[in-house]
C-alpha positions as CSV (number, residue, x, y, z in Angstrom):
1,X,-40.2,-41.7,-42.3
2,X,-41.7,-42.0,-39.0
3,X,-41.7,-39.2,-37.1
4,X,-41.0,-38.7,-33.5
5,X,-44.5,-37.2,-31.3
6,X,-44.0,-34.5,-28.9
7,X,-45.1,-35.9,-25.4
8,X,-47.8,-34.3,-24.3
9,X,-47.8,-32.6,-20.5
10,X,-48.3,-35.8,-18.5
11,X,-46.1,-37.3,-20.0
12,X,-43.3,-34.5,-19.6
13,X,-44.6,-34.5,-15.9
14,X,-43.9,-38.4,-15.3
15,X,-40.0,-37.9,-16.7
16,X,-39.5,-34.8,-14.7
17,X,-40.7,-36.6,-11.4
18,X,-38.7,-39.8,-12.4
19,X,-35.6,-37.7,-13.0
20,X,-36.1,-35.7,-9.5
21,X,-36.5,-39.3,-7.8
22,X,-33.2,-40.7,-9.4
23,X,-31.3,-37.4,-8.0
24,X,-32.7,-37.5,-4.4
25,X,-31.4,-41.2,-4.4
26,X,-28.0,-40.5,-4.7
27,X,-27.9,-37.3,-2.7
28,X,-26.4,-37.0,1.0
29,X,-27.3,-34.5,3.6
30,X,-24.0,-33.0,5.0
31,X,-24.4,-31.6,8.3
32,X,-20.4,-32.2,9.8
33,X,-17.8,-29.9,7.8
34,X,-13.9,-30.2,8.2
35,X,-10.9,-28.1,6.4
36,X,-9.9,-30.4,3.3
37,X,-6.5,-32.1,4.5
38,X,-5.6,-31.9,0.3
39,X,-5.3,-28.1,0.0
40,X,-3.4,-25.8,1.2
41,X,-4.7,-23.4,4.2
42,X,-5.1,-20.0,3.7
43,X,-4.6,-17.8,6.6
44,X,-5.5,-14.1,6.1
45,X,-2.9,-11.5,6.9
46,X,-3.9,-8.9,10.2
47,X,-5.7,-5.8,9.4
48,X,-3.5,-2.9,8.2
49,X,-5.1,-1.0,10.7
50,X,-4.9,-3.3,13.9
51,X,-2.0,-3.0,16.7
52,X,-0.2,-5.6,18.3
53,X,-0.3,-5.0,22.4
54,X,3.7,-5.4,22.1
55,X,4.3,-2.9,19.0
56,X,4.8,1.0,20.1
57,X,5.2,3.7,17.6
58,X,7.3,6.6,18.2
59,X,5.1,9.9,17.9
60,X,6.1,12.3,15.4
61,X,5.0,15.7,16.6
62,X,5.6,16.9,12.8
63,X,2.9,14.4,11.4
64,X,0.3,15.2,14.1
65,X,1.0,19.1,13.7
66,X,0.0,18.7,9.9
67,X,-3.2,16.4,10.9
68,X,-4.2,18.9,14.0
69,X,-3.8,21.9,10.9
70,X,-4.9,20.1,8.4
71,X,-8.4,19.2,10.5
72,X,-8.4,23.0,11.1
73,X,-12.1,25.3,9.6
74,X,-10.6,27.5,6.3
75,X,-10.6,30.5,8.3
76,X,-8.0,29.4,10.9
77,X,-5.9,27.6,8.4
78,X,-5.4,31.0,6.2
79,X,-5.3,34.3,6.8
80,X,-7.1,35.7,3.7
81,X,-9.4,33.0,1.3
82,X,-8.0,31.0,-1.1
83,X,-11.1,30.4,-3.1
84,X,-14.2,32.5,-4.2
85,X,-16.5,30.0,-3.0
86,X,-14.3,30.3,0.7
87,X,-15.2,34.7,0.4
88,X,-18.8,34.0,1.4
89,X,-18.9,33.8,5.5
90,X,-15.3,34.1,5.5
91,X,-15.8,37.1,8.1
92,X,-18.5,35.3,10.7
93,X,-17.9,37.7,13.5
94,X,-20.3,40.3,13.6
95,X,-19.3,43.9,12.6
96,X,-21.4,46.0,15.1
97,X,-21.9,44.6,18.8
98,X,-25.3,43.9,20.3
99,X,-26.1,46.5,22.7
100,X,-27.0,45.2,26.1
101,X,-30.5,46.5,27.1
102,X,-31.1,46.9,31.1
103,X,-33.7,44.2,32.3
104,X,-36.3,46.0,34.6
């Protein structure tokens, strides 16, 4: 049996340079781009959160009380708090006053 040898490096090299040549011959630089005519186009909906100039929206003064509350600091929202972690600087007013001193 005859066996096959292993090429060495150069000869690895010359194949790999040959095989890079016979690509760049059949590539083509494409610099103009168009939609493809065979498929379908895709056009994307509007964002959810965009507004037409023609579409108005009746307010609902319910809905924006909640928000305006719901945007509300703990200690406006309840009267007493509702957590343990909501106890510590519930109270932020100060207990005793500052006494003013006379500037002389």
């Amino acid at each position: 049996m005859a066996e096959k040898e292993k090429p060495n490096v150069v000869h690895q090299n010359a194949i790999h340079v040959e095989t890079i040549r016979k690509e760049q011959r059949h590539q083509k630089l494409h610099t103009e781009f168009s939609i493809n005519p065979h498929r379908k186009l895709h056009v994307p909906a509007d964002k959810p959160m965009s507004r037409k100039p023609t579409e108005t929206f009746a307010e609902n003064s319910d809905f924006i009380e909640a928000f305006h509350k719901a945007q509300l600091e703990p200690n406006k929202k309840y009267s007493t708090p509702q957590t343990t972690s909501q106890e510590i600087g519930w109270l932020s007013t100060p207990l005793v006053r500052k006494s003013v001193e006379p500037a002389f």
